[in-house]
N, C-alpha and C positions, 0 to 999 in steps of 0.2 A: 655900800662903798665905805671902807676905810678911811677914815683921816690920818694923817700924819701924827706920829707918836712927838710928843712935846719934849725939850731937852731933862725933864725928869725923866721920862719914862726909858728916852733914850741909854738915861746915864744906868740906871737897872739894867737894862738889858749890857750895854758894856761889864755891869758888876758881875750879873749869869756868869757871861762869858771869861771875865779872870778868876772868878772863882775854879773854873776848867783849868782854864791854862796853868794856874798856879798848884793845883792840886795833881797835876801829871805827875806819873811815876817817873822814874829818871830814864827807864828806856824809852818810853813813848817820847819824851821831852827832846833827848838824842835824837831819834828818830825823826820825829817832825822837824829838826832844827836841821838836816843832816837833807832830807828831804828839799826843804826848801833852799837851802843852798846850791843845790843841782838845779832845782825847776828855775833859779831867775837866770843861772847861767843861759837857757835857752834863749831867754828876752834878749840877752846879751848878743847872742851869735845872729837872732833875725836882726836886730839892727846893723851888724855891720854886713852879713848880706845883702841885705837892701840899700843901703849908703851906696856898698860897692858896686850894685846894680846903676843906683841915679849918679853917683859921680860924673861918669863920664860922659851923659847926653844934661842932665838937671843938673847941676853941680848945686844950687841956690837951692834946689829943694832938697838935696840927699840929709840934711838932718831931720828936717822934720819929717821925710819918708821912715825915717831911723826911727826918730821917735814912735811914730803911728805903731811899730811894728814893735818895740821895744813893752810896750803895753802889754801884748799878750803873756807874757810871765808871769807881770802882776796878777792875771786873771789867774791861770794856772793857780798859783798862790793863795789866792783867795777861796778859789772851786776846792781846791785838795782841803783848805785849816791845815798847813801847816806851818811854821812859827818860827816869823822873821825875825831879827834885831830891829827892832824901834817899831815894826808895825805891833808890835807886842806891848807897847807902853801903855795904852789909855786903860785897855781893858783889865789888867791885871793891877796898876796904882789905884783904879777903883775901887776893884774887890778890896786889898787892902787898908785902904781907909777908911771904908764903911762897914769891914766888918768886925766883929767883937776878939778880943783879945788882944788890940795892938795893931801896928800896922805893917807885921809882915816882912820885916824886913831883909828875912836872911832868905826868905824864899822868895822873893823879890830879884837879890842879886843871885839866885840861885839861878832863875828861868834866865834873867838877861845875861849872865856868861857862860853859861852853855849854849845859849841860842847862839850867841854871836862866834863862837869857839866852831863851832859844828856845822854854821851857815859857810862857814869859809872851809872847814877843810872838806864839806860837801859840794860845794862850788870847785875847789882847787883841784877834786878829782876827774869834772866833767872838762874843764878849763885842760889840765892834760890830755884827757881822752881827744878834745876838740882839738890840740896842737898835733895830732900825729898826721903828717904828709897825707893829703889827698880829703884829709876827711870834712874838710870846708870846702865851697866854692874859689876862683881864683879871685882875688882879689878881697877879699872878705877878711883877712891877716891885716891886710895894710889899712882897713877902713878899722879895725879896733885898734891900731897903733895910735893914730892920730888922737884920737880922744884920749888915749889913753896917757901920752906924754900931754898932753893936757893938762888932764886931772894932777899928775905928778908934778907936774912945774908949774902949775897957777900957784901965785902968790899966798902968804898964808892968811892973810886979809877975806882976798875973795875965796879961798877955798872954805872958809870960816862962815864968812857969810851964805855961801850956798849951799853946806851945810846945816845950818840953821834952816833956811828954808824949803831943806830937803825933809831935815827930821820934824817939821812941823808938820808939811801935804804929807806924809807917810800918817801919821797919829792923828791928823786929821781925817784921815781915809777911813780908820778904826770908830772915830765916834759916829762918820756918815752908815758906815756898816751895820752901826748898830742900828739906825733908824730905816735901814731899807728891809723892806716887807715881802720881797719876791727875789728867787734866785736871778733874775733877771736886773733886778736893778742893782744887786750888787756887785754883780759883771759887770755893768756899765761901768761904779762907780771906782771898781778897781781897774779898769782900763783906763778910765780918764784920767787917775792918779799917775799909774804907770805913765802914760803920753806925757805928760807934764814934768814928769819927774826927768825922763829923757832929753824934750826939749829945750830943758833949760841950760847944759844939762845942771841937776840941783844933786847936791855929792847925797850920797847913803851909805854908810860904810862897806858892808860888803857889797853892795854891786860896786862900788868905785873900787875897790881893793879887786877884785875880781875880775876887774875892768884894765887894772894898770898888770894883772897878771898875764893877762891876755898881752896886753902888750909888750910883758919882757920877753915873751914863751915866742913871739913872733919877731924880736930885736929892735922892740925900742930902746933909745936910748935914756933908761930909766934907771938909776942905781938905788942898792937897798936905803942909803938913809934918806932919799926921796919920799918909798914908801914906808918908810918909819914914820916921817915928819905927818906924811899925808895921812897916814890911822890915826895917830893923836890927835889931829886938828879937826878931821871929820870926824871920828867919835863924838868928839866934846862938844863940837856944832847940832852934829844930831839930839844930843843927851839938852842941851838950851833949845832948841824949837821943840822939839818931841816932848818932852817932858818940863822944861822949865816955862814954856809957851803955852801950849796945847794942850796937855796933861794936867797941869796947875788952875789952868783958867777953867777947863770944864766939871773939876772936881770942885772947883769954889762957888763955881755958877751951882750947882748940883745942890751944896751945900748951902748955900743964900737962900735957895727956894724954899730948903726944909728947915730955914730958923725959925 
């Protein structure tokens, strides 16, 4: 029987892993960022199928039915390795700082804006495909509106703040990743993220971008400098928990152990 790997060994194994990610060619990089921008749009459409499902008998519980169901993309996401914006942070600022020649830093912002470039307009395709007549259930338009003028008119306080602690549980998910031993417990652990990331709901750039598309593509009333304001302010949220939070702490924990 195995024991749990200790936050050294875990943070090696995050290093493995960015040393991959950073070392992709630019079409696999594309690819997988292009990729996963479609796979979470599905997360997207079972939550508001199912909202639209308990709205009208559960109303008290259609979010957290939302959420429960919103988890499966993260899975998805995780089973395929391909490569979110900010679930991408822990593993590849490892590699980088631990390894020899510097730390990396133009291929660094090389993987984070093509991920994030290519997660959206891989999403914004499926987000079309899903806005054409008939091709949701009924009801299932107006349960993505609602969140979605949400996310677009919450304050820029609280959108700030729950992105911060959107881009933490996401970067947080990546060092758990690292420590889980079986394909089965890192299902679990990217499910659990997922749920949580939904129920709060906690902003993540592109799924909330992707989120508030959904909701113009169905007539919320949501105008473009809304979602201008809303990508800057959740970027930046996500970039302070994800990496100014989570990212910094267990690369100094990492480093403390080996002084």
């Amino acid at each position: 029987m195995s024991s749990a790997p200790d936050p050294g060994e875990m943070f090696d194994r995050a290093v493995e892993e960015g040393e991959r990610r950073l070392d992709q060619s630019l079409l696999e990089l594309v690819s997988t960022s292009f990729i996963a921008g479609f796979t979470i749009v599905f997360g997207l459409v079972a939550l508001g199928i199912v909202e639209a499902l308990f709205v009208p008998r559960f109303e008290e519980l259609a979010r957290l039915a939302g959420a429960l169901a919103f988890g499966v993309g993260v899975v998805f996401l995780v089973a395929g390795r391909t490569e979110l914006f900010n679930e991408n942070f822990l593993d590849p600022a490892a590699a980088a700082v631990s390894g020899p020649g510097g730390w990396r830093v133009a291929d660094l912002l090389r993987l984070w804006s093509l991920t994030l470039v290519f997660n959206l307009l891989g999403g914004a395709l499926f987000v079309a495909v899903f806005s054409i007549q008939g091709a949701l259930p009924v009801g299932t338009g107006s349960a993505l509106v609602g969140k979605a003028v949400e996310s677009a008119h919450r304050g820029l306080a609280g959108s700030f703040a729950r992105a911060i602690a959107g881009g933490a549980l996401v970067s947080i998910m990546s060092f758990l990743l690292a420590g889980a031993d079986s394909d089965g417990s890192r299902l679990a652990i990217a499910y659990v993220v997922g749920f949580l990331l939904a129920l709060g709901p906690f902003e993540h750039v592109v799924v909330t971008l992707l989120h508030i598309q959904f909701g113009i593509v169905f007539g919320g009333a949501i105008g473009y400098e809304a979602v201008a304001v809303t990508a800057v302010v959740v970027t930046a949220g996500n970039l302070v928990g994800g990496l100014g939070l989570v990212t910094v702490t267990h690369v100094t924990q990492a480093m403390g152990e080996r002084a």
